[in-house]
C-alpha positions in Angstrom: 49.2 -17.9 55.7 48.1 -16.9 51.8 47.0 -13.5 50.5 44.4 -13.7 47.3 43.5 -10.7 45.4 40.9 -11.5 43.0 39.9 -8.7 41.1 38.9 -9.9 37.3 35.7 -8.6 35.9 32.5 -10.5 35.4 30.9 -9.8 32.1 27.4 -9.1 32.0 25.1 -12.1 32.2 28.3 -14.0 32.6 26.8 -16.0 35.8 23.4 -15.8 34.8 22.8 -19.1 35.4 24.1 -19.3 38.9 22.7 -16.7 39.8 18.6 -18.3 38.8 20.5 -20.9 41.0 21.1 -18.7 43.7 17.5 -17.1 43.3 15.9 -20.5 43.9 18.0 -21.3 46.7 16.8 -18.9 48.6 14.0 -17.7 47.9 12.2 -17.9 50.6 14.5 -15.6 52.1 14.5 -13.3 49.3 10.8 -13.0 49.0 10.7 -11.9 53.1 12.7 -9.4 51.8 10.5 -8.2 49.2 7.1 -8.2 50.8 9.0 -6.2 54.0 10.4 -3.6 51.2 6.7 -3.2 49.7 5.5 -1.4 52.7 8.5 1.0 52.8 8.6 2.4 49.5 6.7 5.0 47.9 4.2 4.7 45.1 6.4 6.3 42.8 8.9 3.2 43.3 7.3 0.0 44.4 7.5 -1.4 41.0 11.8 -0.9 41.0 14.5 -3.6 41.9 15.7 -3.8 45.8 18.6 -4.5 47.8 18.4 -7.7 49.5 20.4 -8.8 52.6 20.6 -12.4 53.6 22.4 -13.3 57.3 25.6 -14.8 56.5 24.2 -18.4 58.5 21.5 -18.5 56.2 23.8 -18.9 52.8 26.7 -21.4 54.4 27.2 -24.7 53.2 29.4 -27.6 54.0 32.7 -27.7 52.0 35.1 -30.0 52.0 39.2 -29.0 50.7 42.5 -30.0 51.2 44.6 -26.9 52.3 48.0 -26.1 50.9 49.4 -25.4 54.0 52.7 -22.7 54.3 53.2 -19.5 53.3 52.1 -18.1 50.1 51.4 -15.1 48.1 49.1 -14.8 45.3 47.8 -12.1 43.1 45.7 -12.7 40.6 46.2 -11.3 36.9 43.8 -7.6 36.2 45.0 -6.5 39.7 45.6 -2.7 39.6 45.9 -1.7 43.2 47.9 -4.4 44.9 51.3 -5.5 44.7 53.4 -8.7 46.1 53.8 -8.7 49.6 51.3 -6.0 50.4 48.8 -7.0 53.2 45.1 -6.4 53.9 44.3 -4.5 56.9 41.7 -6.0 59.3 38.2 -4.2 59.3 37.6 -1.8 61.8 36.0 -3.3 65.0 38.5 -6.7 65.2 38.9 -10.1 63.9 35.1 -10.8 63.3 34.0 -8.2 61.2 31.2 -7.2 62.5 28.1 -6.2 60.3 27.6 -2.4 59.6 26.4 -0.1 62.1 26.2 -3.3 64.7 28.9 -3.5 67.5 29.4 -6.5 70.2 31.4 -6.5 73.3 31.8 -10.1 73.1 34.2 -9.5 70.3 31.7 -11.4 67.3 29.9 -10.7 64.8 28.4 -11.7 61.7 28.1 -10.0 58.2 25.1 -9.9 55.9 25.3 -11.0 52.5 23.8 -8.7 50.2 23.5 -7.8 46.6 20.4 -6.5 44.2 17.9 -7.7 41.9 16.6 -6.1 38.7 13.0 -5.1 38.5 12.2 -8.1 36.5 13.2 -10.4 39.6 11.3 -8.1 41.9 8.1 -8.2 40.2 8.5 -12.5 39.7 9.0 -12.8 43.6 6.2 -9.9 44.4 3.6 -11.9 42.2 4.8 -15.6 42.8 2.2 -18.2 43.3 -0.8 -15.5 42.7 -3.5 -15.8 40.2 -7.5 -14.6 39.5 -9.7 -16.9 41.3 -11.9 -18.9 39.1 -10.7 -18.1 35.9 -9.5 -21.3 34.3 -13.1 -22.7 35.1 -15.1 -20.1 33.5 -12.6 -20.4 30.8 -13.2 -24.1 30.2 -16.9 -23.5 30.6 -16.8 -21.2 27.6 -17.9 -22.2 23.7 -15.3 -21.8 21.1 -16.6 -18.9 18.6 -15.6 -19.5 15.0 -15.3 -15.9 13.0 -15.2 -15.3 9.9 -12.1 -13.9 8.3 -10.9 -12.6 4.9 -9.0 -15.5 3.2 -8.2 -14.4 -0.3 -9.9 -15.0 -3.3 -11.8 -18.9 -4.6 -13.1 -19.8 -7.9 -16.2 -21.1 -5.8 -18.8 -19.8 -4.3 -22.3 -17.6 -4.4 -22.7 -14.5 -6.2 -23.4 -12.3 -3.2 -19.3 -12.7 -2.8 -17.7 -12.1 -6.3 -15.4 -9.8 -6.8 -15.6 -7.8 -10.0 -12.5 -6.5 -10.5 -10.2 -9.6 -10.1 -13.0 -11.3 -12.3 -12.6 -9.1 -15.1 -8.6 -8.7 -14.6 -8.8 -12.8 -15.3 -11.2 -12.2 -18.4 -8.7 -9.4 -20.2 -5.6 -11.9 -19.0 -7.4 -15.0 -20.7 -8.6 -13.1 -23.8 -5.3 -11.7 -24.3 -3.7 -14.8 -23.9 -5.8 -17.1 -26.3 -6.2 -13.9 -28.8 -2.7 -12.2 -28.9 -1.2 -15.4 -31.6 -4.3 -15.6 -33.9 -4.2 -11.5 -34.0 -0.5 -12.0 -34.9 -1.0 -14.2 -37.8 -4.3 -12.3 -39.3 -1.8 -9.2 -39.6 1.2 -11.2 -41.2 -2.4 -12.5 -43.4 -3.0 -8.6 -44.4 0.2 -8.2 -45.6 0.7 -11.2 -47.5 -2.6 -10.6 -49.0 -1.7 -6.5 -50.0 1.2 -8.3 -51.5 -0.2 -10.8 -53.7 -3.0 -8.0 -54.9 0.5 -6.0 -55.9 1.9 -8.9 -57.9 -0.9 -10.1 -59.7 -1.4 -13.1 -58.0 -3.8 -16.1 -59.5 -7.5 -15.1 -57.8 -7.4 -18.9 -56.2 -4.7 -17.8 -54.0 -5.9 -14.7 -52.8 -9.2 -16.6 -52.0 -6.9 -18.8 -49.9 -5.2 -15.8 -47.8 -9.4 -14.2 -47.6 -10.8 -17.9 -46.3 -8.0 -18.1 -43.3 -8.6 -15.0 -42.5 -11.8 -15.3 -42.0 -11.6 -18.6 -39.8 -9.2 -16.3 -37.7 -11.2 -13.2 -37.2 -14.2 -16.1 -36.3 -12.3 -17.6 -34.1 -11.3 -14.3 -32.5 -15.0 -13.1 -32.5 -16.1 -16.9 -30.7 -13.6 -16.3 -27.4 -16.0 -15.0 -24.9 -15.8 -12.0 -23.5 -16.0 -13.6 -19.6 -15.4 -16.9 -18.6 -17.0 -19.1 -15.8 -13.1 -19.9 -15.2 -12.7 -15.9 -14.7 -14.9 -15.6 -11.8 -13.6 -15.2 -8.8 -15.2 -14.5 -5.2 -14.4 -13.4 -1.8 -12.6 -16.2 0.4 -13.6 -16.2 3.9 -12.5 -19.3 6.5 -13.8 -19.7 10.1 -11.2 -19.4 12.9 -11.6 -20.5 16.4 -11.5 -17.5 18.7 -11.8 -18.0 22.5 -14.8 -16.4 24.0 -13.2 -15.8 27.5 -12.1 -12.5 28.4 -11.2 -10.8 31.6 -12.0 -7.3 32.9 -11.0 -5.8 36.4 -13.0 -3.2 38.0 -11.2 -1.0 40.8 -13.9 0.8 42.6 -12.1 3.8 45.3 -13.7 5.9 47.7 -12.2 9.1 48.3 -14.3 11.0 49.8 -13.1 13.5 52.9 -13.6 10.8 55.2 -11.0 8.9 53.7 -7.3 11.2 54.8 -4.4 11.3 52.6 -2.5 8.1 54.8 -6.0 6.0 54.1 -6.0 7.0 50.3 -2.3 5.9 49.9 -2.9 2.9 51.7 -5.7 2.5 48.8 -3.3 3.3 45.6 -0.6 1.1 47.0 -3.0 -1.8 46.8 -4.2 -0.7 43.5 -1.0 -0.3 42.2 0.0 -3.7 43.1 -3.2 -5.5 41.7 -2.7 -3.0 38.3 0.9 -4.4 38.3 -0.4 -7.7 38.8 -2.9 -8.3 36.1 -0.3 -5.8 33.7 2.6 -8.5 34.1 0.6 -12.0 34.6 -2.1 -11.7 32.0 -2.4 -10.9 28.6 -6.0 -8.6 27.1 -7.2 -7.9 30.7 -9.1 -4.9 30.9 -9.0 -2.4 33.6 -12.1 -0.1 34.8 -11.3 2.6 37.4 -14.0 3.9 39.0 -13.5 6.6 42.1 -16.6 7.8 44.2 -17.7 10.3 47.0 -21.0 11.3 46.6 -21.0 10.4 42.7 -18.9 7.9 40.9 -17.1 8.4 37.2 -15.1 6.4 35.1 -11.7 7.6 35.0 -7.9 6.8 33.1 -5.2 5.0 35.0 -3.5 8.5 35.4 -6.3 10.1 36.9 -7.3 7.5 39.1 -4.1 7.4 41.2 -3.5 11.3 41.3 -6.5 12.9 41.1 -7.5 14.9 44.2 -11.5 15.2 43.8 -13.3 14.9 47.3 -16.3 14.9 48.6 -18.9 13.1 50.7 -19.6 9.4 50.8 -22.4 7.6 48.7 -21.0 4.1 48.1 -23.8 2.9 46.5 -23.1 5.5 43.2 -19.9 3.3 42.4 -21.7 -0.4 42.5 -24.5 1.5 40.1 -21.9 2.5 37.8 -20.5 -0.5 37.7 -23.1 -2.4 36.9 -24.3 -0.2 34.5 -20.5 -0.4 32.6 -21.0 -4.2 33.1 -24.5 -4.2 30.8 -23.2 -1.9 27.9 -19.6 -3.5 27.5 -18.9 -6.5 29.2 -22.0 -9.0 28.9 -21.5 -11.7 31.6 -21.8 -15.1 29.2 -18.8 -13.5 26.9 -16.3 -12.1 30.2 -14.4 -12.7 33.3 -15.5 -10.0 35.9 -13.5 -9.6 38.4 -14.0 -5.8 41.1 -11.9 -4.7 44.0 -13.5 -1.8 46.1 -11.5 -0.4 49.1 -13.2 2.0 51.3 -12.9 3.2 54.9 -16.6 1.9 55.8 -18.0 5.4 56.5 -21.2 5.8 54.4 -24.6 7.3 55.0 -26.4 4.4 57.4 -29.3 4.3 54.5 -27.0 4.2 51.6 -25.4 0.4 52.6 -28.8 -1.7 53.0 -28.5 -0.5 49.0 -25.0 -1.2 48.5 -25.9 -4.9 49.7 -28.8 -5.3 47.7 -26.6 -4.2 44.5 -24.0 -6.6 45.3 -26.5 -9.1 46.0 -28.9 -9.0 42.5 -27.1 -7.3 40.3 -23.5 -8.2 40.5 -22.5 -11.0 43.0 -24.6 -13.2 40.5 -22.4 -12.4 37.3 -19.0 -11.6 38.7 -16.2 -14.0 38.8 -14.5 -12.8 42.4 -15.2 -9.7 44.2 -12.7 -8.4 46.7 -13.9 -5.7 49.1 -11.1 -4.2 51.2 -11.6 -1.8 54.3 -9.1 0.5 55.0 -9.6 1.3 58.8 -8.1 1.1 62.1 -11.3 1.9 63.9 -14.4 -0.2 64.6 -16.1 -1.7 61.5 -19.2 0.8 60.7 -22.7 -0.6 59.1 -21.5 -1.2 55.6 -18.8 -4.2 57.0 -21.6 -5.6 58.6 -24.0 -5.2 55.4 -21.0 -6.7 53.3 -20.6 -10.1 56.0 -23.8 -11.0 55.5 -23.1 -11.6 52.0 -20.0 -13.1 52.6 -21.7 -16.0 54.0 -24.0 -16.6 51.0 -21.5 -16.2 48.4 -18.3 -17.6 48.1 -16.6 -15.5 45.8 -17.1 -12.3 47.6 -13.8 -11.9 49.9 -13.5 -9.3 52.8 -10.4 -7.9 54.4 -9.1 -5.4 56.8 -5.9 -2.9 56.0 -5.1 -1.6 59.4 -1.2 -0.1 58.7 0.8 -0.2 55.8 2.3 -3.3 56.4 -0.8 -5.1 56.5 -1.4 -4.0 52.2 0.5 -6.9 50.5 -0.2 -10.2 53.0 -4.0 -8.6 52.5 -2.9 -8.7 48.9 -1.7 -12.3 48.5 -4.4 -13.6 50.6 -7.0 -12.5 48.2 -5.3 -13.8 45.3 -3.9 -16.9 46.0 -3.4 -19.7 44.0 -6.1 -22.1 44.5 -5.7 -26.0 45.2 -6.4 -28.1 42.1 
């Protein structure tokens, strides 16, 4: 019989390593655990860390030691509770102890293994394997701009590009430079000469002093006041800039026929496909759009908390979007990408239109477009517009949200990673 008390503290990150190990290991496990947890939080918190429990069965591995054998005791240094010879009490409910809150009359049980991961972990498991369809292909099918960029100054080029004021910065450095000696000596030249005139000096040496004076202040007068080798122009270099950009449009009905459970269900799946693009991509831009009877352009804040209602006119969203997609997002220059959710109701006349939008005026220039229906009832005239155009276009994807827990396995299946 031994008694171990280990009770040492692990610095932070100390088992970092193991613990990527461990994460690996199981993951599958661990990322049953996250997509069941997605469906029971709130909005507020689906982007925090969780608590993950693993059955004990699932984490066992074959081990093989040589036991000691007798009695011993054993306390490990940093112990501050226990002393020699003290024993353990057995848990509560007998010799297997049995999970939390789970009892057996057959006398076994089975404990749970769990611990937490950080947010970071959370989000890398919740987003694992995803990615926006057809990206990489639009990317490769893209041209290469080159842009022109300030580079300095050059002592080349046209004269549309010099720059006056470092020109004539080198003209006063040059003529300073070449004049400051022979400006010198013509003053040492004036006082020699004053001198002389005081003494009575011979007139052939005065005549000396005047002649190299003169070949100084001629040689001053000859330096040029500016200098092919002052001019200086504006540099500019061609850089490489990839043409490819992304933009996401999130187009939600609220009108009154949507209820507060169905407009949740909505911001949940928003929230994960903001969350999404936020942590997997870099420069992808997001347009929210909510509709009723008219659609508007609104922030990331209101979007998800505003509480405008109305009627239903699907049609004013696709119009809007289309109009957004002419003024800023031209489709030879961006990746456009929409997800509309919706609970199908709409005015009989108004989804005939919403096809024929979809059909000319965006299926033709977008990327992927995800419609999701938030419903538990039977599909109304605008699923049955939409199917149609399923059929003739590939990259338009439908799906059906019945109950929360439907929201992320919706979620993964309409962004999957594709085959190669």
């Amino acid at each position: 019989m031994a008694h171990f008390i280990d009770r040492r503290l692990n610095g932070k990150n100390k088992s970092a390593v193991n613990r990527q190990r461990f994460l690996h290991r199981y993951k599958e496990q661990i990322k049953k655990a996250v997509s069941d947890a997605v469906s029971k939080r709130s909005i507020q918190d689906i982007d925090q860390g969780e608590h993950i429990s693993i059955p004990s069965r699932d984490i066992t591995e074959p081990v093989f030691h040589q036991g000691k054998g007798g009695h011993r005791e054993i306390v490990h240094p940093g112990n501050d509770r226990f002393v020699p010879g003290e024993h353990i009490d057995r848990p509560a409910g007998g010799s297997s102890g049995g999970g939390p809150g789970e009892a057996s009359n057959s006398g076994e049980g089975e404990d749970e293994f769990v611990f937490d991961i950080s947010k970071d972990e959370y989000l890398d498991m919740l987003f694992d394997d995803l990615e926006l369809p057809n990206l990489e292909q639009n990317q490769v099918n893209q041209l290469i701009e080159l842009k022109s960029h300030r580079a300095g100054y050059t002592a080349n080029g046209v004269p549309a590009n010099i720059n006056i004021v470092r020109s004539l910065q080198n003209s006063l450095a040059r003529r300073m430079a070449l004049q400051a000696g022979k400006k010198r000596r013509l003053a040492e030249l004036e006082a020699e000469l004053e001198l002389q005139r005081a003494e009575g000096a011979a007139d052939a040496i005065l005549l000396l002093i005047e002649q190299e004076m003169a070949e100084l202040r001629r040689r001053i007068d000859a330096i040029p006041f500016i200098d092919t080798f002052d001019l200086r122009f504006n540099n500019f270099v061609k850089r490489p800039e990839p043409s490819s950009q992304a933009v996401m449009f999130c187009l939600m009905d609220v009108s009154g026929s949507m209820d507060q459970a169905t407009k949740e269900m909505a911001k949940r799946f928003y929230i994960l496909l903001y969350l999404f693009l936020t942590r997997s991509y870099k420069n992808v831009e997001v347009v929210f759009i909510r509709h009723h009877t008219q659609a508007k352009e609104v922030d990331e804040h209101d979007f998800f908390y505003s509480q405008e209602t109305g009627g239903t006119i699907v049609s004013s969203a696709l119009k809007l979007m289309v109009e957004i997609m002419q003024a800023r997002y031209p489709a030879g220059e961006w990746n456009i990408y929409a997800a509309q959710a919706s609970d199908g109701d709409n005015w009989a006349d108004d989804s005939p239109l919403c096809k024929e939008l979809l059909s000319q005026q965006i299926l033709p220039w977008v990327r992927y477009f995800s419609y999701i229906e938030i419903t538990g009832r039977a599909h109304q005239s605008l699923w049955y517009q939409y199917e149609t155009l399923a059929k003739s276009f590939p990259h338009f994807a439908m799906e059906n949200i019945r109950t929360v827990e439907d929201i992320y396995p919706v979620f993964r299946e309409l962004f999957k990673k594709q085959a190669a």
